[in-house]
Every structure is written in C-alpha cells, then in structure tokens.
C-alpha positions as CSV (number, residue, x, y, z in Angstrom):
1,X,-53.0,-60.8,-178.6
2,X,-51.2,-59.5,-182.2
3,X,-52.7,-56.6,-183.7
4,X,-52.9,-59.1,-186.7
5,X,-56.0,-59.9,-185.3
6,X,-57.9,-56.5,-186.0
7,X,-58.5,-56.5,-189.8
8,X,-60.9,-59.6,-189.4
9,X,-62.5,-57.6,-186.5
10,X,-62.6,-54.7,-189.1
11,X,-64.5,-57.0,-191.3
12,X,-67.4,-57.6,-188.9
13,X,-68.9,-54.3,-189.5
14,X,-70.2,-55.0,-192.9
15,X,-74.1,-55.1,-191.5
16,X,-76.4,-52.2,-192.2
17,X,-79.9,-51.7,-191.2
18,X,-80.6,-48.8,-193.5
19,X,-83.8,-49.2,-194.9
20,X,-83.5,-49.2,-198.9
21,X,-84.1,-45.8,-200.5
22,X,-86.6,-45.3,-203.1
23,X,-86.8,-41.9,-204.3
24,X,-90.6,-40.5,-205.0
25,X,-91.4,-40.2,-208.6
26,X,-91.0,-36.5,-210.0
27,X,-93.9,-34.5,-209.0
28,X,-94.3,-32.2,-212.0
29,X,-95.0,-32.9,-215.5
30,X,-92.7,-34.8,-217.9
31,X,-92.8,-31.8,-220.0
32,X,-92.4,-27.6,-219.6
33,X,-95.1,-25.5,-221.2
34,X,-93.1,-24.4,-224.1
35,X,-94.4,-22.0,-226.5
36,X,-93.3,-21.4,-230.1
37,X,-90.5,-19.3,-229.4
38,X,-88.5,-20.7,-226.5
39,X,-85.3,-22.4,-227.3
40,X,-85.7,-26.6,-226.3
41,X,-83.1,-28.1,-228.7
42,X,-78.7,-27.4,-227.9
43,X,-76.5,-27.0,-225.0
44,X,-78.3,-27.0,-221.6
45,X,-78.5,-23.4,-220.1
46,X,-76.8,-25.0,-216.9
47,X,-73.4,-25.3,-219.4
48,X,-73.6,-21.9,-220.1
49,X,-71.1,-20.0,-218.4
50,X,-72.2,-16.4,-217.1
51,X,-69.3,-14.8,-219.2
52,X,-71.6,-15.8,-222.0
53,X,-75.2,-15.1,-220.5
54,X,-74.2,-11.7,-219.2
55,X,-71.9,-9.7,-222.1
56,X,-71.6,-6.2,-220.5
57,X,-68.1,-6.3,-219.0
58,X,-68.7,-3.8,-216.7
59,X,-70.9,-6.6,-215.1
60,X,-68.7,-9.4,-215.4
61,X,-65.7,-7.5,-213.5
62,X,-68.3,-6.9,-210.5
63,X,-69.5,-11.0,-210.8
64,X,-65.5,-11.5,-210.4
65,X,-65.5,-9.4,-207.4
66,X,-68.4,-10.3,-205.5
67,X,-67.1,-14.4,-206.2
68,X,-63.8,-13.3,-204.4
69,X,-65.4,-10.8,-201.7
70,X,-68.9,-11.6,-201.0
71,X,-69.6,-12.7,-197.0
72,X,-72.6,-14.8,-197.6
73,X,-70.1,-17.2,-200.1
74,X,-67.7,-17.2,-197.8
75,X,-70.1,-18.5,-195.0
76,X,-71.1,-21.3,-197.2
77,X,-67.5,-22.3,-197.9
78,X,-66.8,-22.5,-194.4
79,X,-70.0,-24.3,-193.6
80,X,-68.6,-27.0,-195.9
81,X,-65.3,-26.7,-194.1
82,X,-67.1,-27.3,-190.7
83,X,-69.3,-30.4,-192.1
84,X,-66.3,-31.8,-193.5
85,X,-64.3,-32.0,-190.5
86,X,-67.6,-33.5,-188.8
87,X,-67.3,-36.1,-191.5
88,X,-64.0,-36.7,-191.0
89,X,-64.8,-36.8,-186.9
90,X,-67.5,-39.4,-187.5
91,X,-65.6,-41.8,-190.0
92,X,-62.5,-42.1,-187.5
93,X,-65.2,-44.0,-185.3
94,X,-65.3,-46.9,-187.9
95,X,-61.4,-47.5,-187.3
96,X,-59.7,-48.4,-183.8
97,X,-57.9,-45.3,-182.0
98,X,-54.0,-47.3,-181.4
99,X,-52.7,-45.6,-178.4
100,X,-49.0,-45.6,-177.1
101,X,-49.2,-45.3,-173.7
102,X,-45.6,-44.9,-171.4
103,X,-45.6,-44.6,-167.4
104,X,-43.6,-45.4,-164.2
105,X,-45.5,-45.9,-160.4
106,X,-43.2,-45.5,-157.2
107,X,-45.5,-46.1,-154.3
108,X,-44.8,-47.2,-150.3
109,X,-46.3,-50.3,-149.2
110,X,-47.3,-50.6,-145.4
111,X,-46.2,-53.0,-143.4
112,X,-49.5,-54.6,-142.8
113,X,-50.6,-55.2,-146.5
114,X,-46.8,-57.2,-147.5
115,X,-47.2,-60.8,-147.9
116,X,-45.1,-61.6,-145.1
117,X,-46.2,-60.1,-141.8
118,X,-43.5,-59.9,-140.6
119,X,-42.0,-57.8,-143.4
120,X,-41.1,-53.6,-143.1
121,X,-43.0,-51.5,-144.9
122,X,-41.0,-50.9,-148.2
123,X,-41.2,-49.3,-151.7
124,X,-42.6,-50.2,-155.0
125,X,-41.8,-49.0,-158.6
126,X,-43.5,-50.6,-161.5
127,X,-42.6,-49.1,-165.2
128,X,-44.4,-50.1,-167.8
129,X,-44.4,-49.3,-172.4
130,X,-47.2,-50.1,-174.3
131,X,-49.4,-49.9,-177.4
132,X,-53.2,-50.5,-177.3
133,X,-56.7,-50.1,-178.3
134,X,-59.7,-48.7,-175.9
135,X,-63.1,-49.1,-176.4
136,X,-63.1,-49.7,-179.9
137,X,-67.0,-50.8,-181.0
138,X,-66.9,-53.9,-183.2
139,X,-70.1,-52.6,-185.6
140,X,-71.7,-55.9,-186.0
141,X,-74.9,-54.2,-186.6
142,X,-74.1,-50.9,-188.9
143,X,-74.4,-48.4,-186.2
144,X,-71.3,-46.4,-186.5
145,X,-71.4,-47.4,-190.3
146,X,-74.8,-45.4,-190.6
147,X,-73.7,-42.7,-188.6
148,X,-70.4,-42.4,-191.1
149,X,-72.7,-42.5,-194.1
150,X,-75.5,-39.9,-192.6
151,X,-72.1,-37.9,-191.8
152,X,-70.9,-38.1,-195.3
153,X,-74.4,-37.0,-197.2
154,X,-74.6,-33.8,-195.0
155,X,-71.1,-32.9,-196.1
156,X,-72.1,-33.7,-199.7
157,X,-75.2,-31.6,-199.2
158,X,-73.7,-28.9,-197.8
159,X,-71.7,-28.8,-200.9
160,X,-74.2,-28.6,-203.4
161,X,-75.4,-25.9,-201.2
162,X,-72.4,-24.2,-201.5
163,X,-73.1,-24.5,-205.4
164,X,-76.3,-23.4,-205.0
165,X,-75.1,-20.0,-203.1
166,X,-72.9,-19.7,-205.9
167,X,-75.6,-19.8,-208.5
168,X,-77.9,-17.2,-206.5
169,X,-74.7,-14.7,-205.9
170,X,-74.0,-14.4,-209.7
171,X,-78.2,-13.9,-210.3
172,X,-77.9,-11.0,-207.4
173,X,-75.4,-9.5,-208.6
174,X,-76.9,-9.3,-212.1
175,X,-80.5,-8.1,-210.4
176,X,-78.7,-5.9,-208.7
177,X,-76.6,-4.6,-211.2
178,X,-79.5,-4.1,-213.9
179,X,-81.8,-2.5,-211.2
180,X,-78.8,0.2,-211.0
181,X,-78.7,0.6,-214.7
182,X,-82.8,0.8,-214.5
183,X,-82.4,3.9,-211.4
184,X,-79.5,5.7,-213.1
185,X,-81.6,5.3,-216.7
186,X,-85.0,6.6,-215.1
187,X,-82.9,9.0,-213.5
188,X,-81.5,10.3,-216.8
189,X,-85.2,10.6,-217.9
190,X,-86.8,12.5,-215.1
191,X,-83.7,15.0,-215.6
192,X,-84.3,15.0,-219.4
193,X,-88.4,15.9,-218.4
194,X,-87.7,18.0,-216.1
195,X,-85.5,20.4,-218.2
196,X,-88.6,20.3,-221.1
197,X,-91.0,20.8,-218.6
198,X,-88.7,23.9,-217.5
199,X,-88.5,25.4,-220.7
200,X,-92.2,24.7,-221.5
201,X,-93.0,26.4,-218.1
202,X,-90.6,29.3,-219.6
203,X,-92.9,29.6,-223.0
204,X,-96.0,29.9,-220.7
205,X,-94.5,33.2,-218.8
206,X,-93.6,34.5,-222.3
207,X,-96.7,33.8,-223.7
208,X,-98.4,35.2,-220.6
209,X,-96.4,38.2,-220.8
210,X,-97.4,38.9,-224.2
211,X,-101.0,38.8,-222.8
212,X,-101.2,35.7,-225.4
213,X,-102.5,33.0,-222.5
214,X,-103.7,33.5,-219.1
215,X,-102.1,32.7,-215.7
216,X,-103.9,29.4,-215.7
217,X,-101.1,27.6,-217.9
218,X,-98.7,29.3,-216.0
219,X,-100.4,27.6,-212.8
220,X,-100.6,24.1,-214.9
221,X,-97.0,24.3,-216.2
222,X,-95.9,25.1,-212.4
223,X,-97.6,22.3,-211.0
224,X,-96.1,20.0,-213.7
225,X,-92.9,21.3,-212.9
226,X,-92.9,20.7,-209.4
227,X,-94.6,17.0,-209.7
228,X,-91.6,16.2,-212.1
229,X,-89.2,17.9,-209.1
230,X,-90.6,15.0,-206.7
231,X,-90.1,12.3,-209.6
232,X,-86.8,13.3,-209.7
233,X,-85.6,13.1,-205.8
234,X,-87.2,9.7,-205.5
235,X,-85.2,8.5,-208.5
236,X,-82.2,10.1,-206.7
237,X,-83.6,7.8,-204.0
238,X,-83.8,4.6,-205.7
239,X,-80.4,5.0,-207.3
240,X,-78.6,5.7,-204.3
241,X,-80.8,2.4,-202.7
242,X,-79.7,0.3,-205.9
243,X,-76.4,1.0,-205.9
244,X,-76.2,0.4,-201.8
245,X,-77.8,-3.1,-202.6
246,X,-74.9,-3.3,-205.5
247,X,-72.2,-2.5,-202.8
248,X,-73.4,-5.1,-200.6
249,X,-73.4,-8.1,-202.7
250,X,-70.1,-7.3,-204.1
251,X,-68.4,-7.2,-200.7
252,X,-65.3,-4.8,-201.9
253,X,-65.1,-1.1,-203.1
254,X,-65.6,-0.8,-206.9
255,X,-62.9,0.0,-208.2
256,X,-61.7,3.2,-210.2
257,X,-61.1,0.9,-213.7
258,X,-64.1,-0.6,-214.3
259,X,-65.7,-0.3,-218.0
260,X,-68.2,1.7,-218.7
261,X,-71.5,0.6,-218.3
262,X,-74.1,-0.2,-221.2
263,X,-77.3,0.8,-221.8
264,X,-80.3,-1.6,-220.9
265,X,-80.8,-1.6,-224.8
266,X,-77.0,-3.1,-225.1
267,X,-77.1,-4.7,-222.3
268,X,-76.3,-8.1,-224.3
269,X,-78.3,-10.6,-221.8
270,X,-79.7,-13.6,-223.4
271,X,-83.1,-13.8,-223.2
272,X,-84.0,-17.1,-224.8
273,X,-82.9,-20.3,-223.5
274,X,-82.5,-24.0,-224.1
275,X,-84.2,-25.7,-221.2
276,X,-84.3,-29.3,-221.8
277,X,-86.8,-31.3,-219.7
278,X,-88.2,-31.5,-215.9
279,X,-85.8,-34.3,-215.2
280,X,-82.7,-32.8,-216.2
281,X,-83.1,-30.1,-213.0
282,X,-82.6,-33.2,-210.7
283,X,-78.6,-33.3,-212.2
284,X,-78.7,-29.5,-213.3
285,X,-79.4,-27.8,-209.9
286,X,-77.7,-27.9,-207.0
287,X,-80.5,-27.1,-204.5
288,X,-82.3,-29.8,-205.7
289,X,-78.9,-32.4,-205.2
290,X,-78.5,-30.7,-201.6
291,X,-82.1,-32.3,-200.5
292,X,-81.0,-35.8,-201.9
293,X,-78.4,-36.2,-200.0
294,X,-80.3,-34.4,-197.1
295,X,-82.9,-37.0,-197.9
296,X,-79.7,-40.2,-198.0
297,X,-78.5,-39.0,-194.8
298,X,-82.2,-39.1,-192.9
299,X,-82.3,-42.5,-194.6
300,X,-79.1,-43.7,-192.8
301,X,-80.3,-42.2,-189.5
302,X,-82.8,-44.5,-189.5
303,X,-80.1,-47.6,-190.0
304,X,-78.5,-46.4,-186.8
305,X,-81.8,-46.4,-184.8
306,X,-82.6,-49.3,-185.7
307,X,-78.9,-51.1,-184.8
308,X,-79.2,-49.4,-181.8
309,X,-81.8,-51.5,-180.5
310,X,-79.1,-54.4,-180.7
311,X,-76.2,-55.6,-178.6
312,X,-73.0,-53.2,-178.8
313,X,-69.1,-55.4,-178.8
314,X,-66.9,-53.5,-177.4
315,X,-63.0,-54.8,-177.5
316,X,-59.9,-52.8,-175.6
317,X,-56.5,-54.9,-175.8
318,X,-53.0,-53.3,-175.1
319,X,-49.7,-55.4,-175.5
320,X,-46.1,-54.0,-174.3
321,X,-43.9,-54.0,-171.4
322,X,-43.8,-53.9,-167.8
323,X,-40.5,-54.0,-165.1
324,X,-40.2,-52.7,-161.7
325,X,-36.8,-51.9,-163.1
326,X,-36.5,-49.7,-165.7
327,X,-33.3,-51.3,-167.1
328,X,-34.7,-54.1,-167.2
329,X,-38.0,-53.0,-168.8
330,X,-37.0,-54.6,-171.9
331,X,-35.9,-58.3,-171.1
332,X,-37.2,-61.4,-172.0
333,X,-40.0,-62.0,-169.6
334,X,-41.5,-58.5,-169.4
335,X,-43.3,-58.9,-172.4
336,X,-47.6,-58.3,-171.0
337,X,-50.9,-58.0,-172.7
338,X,-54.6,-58.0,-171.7
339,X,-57.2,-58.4,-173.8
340,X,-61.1,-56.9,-172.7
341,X,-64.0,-57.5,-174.5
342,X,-67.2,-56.5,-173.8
343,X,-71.0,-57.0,-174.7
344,X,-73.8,-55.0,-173.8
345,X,-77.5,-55.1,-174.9
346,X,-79.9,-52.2,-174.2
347,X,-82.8,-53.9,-171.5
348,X,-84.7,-50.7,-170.4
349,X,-84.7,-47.2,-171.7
350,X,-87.8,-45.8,-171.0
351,X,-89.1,-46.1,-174.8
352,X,-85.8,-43.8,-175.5
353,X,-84.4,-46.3,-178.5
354,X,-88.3,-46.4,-179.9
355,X,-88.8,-42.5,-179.8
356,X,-85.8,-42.1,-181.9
357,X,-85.9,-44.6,-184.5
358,X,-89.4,-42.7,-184.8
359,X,-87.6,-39.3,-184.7
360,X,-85.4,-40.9,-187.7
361,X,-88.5,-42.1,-189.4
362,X,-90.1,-38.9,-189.5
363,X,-87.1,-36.9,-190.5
364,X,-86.9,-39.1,-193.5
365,X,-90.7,-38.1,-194.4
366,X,-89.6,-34.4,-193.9
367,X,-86.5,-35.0,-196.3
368,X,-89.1,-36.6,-198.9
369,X,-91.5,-33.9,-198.8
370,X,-88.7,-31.2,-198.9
371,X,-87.2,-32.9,-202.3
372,X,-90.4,-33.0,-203.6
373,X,-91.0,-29.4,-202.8
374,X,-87.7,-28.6,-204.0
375,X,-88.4,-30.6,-207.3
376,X,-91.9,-28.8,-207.5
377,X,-90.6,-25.2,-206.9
378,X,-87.7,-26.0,-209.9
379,X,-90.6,-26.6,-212.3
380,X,-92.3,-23.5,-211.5
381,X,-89.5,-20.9,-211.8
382,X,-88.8,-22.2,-214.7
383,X,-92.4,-22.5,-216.5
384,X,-92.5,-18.9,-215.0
385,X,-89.4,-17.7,-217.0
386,X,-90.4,-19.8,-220.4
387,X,-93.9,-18.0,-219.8
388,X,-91.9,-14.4,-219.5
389,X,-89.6,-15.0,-222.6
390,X,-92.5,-16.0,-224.9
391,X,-94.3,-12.6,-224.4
392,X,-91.8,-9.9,-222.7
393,X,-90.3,-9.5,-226.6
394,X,-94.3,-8.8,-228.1
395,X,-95.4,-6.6,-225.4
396,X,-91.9,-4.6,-225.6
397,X,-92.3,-4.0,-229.4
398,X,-96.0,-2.9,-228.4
399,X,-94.8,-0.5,-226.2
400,X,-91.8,1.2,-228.5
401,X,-94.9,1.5,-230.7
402,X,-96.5,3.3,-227.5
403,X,-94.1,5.6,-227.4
404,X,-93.7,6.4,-230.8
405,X,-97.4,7.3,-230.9
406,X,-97.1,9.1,-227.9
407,X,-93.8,11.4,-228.9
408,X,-96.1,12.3,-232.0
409,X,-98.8,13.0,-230.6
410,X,-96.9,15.7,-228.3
411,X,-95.3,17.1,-231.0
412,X,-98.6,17.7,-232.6
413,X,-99.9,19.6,-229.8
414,X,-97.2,22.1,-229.1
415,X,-97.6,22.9,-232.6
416,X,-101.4,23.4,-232.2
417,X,-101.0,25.2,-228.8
418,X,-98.4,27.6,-229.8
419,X,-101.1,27.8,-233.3
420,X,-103.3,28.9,-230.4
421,X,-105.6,25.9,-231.5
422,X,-105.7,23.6,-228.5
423,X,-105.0,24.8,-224.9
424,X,-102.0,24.0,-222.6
425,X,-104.2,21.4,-220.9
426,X,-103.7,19.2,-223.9
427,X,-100.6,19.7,-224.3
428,X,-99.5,18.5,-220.5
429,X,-101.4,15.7,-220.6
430,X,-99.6,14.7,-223.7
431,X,-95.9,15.8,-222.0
432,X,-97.0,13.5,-219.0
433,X,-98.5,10.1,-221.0
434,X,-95.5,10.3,-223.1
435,X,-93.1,10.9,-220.2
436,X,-95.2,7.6,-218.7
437,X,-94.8,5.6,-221.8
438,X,-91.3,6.2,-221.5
439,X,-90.9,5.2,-218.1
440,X,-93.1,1.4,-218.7
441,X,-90.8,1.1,-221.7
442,X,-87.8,1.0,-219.1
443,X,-89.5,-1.5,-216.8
444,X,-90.4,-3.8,-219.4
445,X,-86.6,-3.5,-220.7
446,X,-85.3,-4.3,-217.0
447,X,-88.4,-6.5,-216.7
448,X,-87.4,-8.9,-219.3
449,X,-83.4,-9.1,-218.6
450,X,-84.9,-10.2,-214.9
451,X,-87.0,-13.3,-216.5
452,X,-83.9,-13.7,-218.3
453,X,-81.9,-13.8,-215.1
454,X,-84.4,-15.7,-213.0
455,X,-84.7,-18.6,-216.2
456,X,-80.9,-19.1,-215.8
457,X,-80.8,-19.5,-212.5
458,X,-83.6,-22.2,-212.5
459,X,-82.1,-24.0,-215.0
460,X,-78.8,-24.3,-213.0
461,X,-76.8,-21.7,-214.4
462,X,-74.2,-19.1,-212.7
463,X,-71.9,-21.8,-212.0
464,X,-69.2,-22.0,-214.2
465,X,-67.5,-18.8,-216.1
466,X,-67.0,-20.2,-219.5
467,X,-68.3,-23.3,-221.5
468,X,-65.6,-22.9,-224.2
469,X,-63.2,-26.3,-225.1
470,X,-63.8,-28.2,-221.8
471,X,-62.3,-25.5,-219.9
472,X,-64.4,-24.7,-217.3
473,X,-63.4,-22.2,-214.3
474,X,-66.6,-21.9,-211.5
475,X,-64.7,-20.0,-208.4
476,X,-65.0,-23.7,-206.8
C-alpha cells in the first residue's frame, strides 16, 4: 500500500453529528434604563483604555504592576497554556501518527519445530526497516472531529476568560486603590477632629478653672475626646486592611518612586459613560464570549455521543524492509508491507453510549442557562451603574451643602457658648454632626468613583491601556 493512499482516507472524515446551534434570544430588554444624564452616543466604554478612565498616575503605575506581578493573572494565563496543549493533544487525533519503526530478532529454533525432521536445531535472525501507521480511526462519523472542535471552544473559552481576569484585576486594583485613598482620607479627618476636640476639651478646663462652667463639660468634652480616640484606631485599622488588600492584588513591593497620590476630589475618574445597547455586551465582554464557546463546545459533545453509537474504521498499514541478513536488508526482493483494517460496531454497553449522549444533552442545557445568566447578570451591573451615575453627582452636591450648613452652624455655637448663651451640650453635638457630615461626604466621594469603576467593568472595559490612533497595548 503507498501512503498516497491516505489523503482520500483523510477526506472521509467530513461527517458531523453536531446538532445545529441556535443561540437563545437575549433575555434582557433591548434597551438600558437611561436617564437624562448618562452618556449613550460616542465611543463604547469597552474602547476606552484605563490610562484614560483612571488619570491619577499614582494609580496607573500600580495597574502596570499588578498586570506584570499579580498570581491570580498568571494562573489564568497558564490555564490557557494547559487548554491549549489539550487542544493541540485532541487535534493530532484527526491526523495518522507515521511511525518509523527499526529492529533485528536472533532466535534458536529446536530441532522438533524445523520443517525437516530430520534437521539440527539452528539459529534465526530476521532484520527488518519500516515506516507505518497504527490504529489510526478513519472518522466516517465526526467523532474525533467533534471531540477536536469541543477541544478547540474550551481553549477559546478559556481565553476570553483570561480577558475577563484581566478586566476584573484592573477594576481591583482601582477598588482597592480608592478604598486606600478613602482610609488614609478618613484617617486625616479623625486626626484633624481629634486635635479640635483636644483643644476644645483644653477651653473647658480653662473655663472651669475660671469657675466660668462646671465640671460637667469637662466630663462631655472628655467623653467626646475619648470616642474620637476609638474613631481614630479603627481608621488606623482600616488603612492598614486597605492597603494589605492593595499589596495583595499588586503582587510586588511598591516601589520607592511612585507619584504622589491625589486626593478623592482629583482623583480624575470618569464617572459618566457611553454604554451603547444590551447587545453590544455579547462582543464587548469577555465573560459573556467565555460561555459561548463553553456553550459551542457542549454542542459538539453531543456530535461525539451521538457518532459513538456508530461503527468505528480502524486502518494500521506499515511498508519497508525485511532480510535475515542485514546486508542484504536492502535488495530487490525484501521490499514488505501489510495492510490491517478493521471495523467495529458497539452491540452491548449496558445503556453506557445512551447515558452519555444524555450527559452531553444536559451539559448543553447547563451551557444555555449559564449564557443566559451570564447575559442577564451583564444587564444588571450595568443598569445598576447607569442608575448610580444619574444620582451619585445630585446627592454629592446635597451633601457639600450638608456640610456647609453644618460647619456654620458650629461656628455659631462656639461663639454663643463662649458668649455664655448656649451650653457645651450644643456645641458637641454640633462638633459631632458636622464631624459626621464630613465623613458621609467621603463615602459618597469613594461611593461614586466605585459605580464608576463597577460601570466600566460591565461594559467591558480594563482591557486595553490606550484607545489613541489604533494603537492599542492590553498586557495580552
């Protein structure tokens, strides 16, 4: 047999028994709930890179870091590593493994087994050079075809979720690196409060010794004082926490050079976004292309349950040389081949080949259900970020007006208490609302860069670094 003779073989495995796939219709609306003042028209935020979401370069030197240093990234990579090779295991199935196989066989013949009865015992060599193909499964049916295709969807899948890990490391590391900026901030303010509460405890010993107040503001100003102590160790708390989680997600030491950081006030994070519609998330996000190939490969499981059920061909041919003298392995005459083919058709299982084209079957429901989920989830996280962008700006400028009012209204009553018009009771009460003004002003400010955050994300974005003249750089 020439090995001419495979490519038409080849050719025989052009049958699949993959059901056709028909993806579900979106389960969401064909529209976001967009009010007045979210952005709809322009680029798509999934095209912004996060050099341009996130402008505090103190934030985009610790993105770079944790893109180069972060475990959990590196895990993904290498889970795409390991599904490729699987890939690339699977596929060499489709194609026949050519062996070139060499050996020599001396062995001693006993008398009794020669031909000739009456001939000695003797010895035998036999040599032999060859090339050939074992085992090799025509795929009339699509088996291994399926099984190469499943094979190839999971590595595409694991891909995307590669992209997705991406996409959430650069939104942790900006959570993360906000929620530091928010502990070190409220820090900075419980020291601030403590040190006026200090000198306002100072006044009330003066004033007591002057026999101008009694020792029950000292007692009020004391226990202000000492709850403002306690404020302060669990902000020391919560900043050492934050900048633990900060650590973590960056994978590497910071190092000594990085800029300085901004304010949450200058902290230069878009808040408003253009968002598009429902069915751009299906291209936009990766999580959501990671189920449809999860959902392709369960949909050509099933083509390889099914071509199970038929008859397997089976073909192993070799072709070369054999001599029982070595010089002589190579004259004319010594040329040998064999060709083997064989057929084999499942008869009795014990309902194996049934229970799992019904295993497939029911995978490919799961990988439905999970793309729909998937789909479902996308749609909310971002009608929960438009929802946050259209009111975290009005009930900021609310609260700046809070604390105006509120920084007046203190002033006011240290000027009537040291009038001796009002008591100290009024005026603590007026230290602490304003001190808790000022501290809700800081959560809504850290509050409303994490909608931002979150609304990027959903949309897709975190991928690349820049957007600018086609030049796109994603750490991919």
């Amino acid at each position: 047999m020439r090995l001419t003779l495979l490519p038409p073989l080849l050719a025989l495995s052009a049958c699949s028994l993959a059901p056709e796939l028909v993806k579900p219709e979106l389960p969401v609306p064909a529209a976001y709930p967009s009010p007045s003042s979210v952005v709809t028209d322009g680029d798509h935020a999934a095209d912004l890179g996060w050099r341009s979401m996130f402008g505090d370069p103190r934030l985009q030197r610790m993105i770079e870091l944790a893109l180069l240093n972060n475990r959990d990234l590196r895990l993904a990579a290498l889970n795409v590593e390991a599904v490729q090779a699987q890939y690339n295991i699977q596929r060499a199935a489709r194609f026949p493994a050519v062996n070139a196989t060499g050996g020599t066989t001396r062995q001693r013949i006993a008398a009794d087994q020669t031909a000739d009865p009456a001939t000695s015992a003797r010895m035998q060599n036999q040599h032999s050079l060859g090339i050939g193909v074992s085992a090799f499964e025509i795929d009339l049916f699509g088996r291994v075809r399926s099984l190469s295709e499943a094979a190839f969807a999971r590595y595409l899948a694991s891909e995307e979720g590669r992209r997705a890990a991406h996409i959430a490391l650069v939104g942790a590391v900006a959570d993360a690196y906000f929620a530091e900026r928010l502990a070190q901030e409220q820090l900075d303010l419980a020291e601030r409060t403590l040190a006026d509460w200090r000198q306002s405890l100072d006044l009330a010993r003066q004033l007591k010794s002057a026999d101008q107040t009694s020792g029950l503001d000292i007692a009020q100003a004391e226990g202000q004082v000492a709850t403002a102590e306690a404020d302060l160790e669990g902000r020391t708390r919560a900043l050492a926490r934050a900048t633990n989680a900060l650590n973590l997600l960056v994978g590497a030491d910071m190092p000594d050079d990085l800029p300085p950081p901004r304010p949450l006030d200058g902290s230069a994070v878009r808040t408003h976004l253009p968002v598009g519609i429902p069915s751009e998330l299906l291209i936009r996000r990766p999580d959501i292309r990671r189920v449809e190939q999860t959902l392709l490969a369960a949909n050509a499981d099933i083509g390889a349950a099914r071509a199970a059920f038929f008859p397997r061909l089976s073909l192993t041919t070799s072709l070369g040389y054999a001599s029982p003298a070595l010089g002589s392995l190579f004259d004319n005459g010594q040329w040998v081949w064999s060709i083997a083919p064989q057929i084999s058709q499942p008869l009795f299982l014990g309902g194996q080949l049934r229970a799992e084209l019904r295993l497939a079957e029911i995978r490919k429901s799961e990988a439905i259900a999970e793309y729909e989920r998937t789909i479902q989830t996308a749609f909310r996280e971002v009608a929960d970020g438009l929802a946050g962008s259209a009111t975290y700006g009005r009930q900021i400028d609310a609260q700046v007006r809070m604390v105006v009012s509120t920084e007046r209204r203190m002033d006011l009553s240290t000027l009537r208490y040291r009038a001796g018009v009002d008591g100290r009771l009024e005026v603590l009460d007026a230290q602490r609302q304003l001190y808790a003004a000022r501290q809700t002003l800081l959560d809504l400010k850290r509050d409303e860069i994490g909608n931002a955050i979150g609304l990027y994300k959903a949309l897709g974005g975190g991928l690349t670094e820049q957007e600018d003249d086609g030049t796109q750089a994603s750490h991919d």
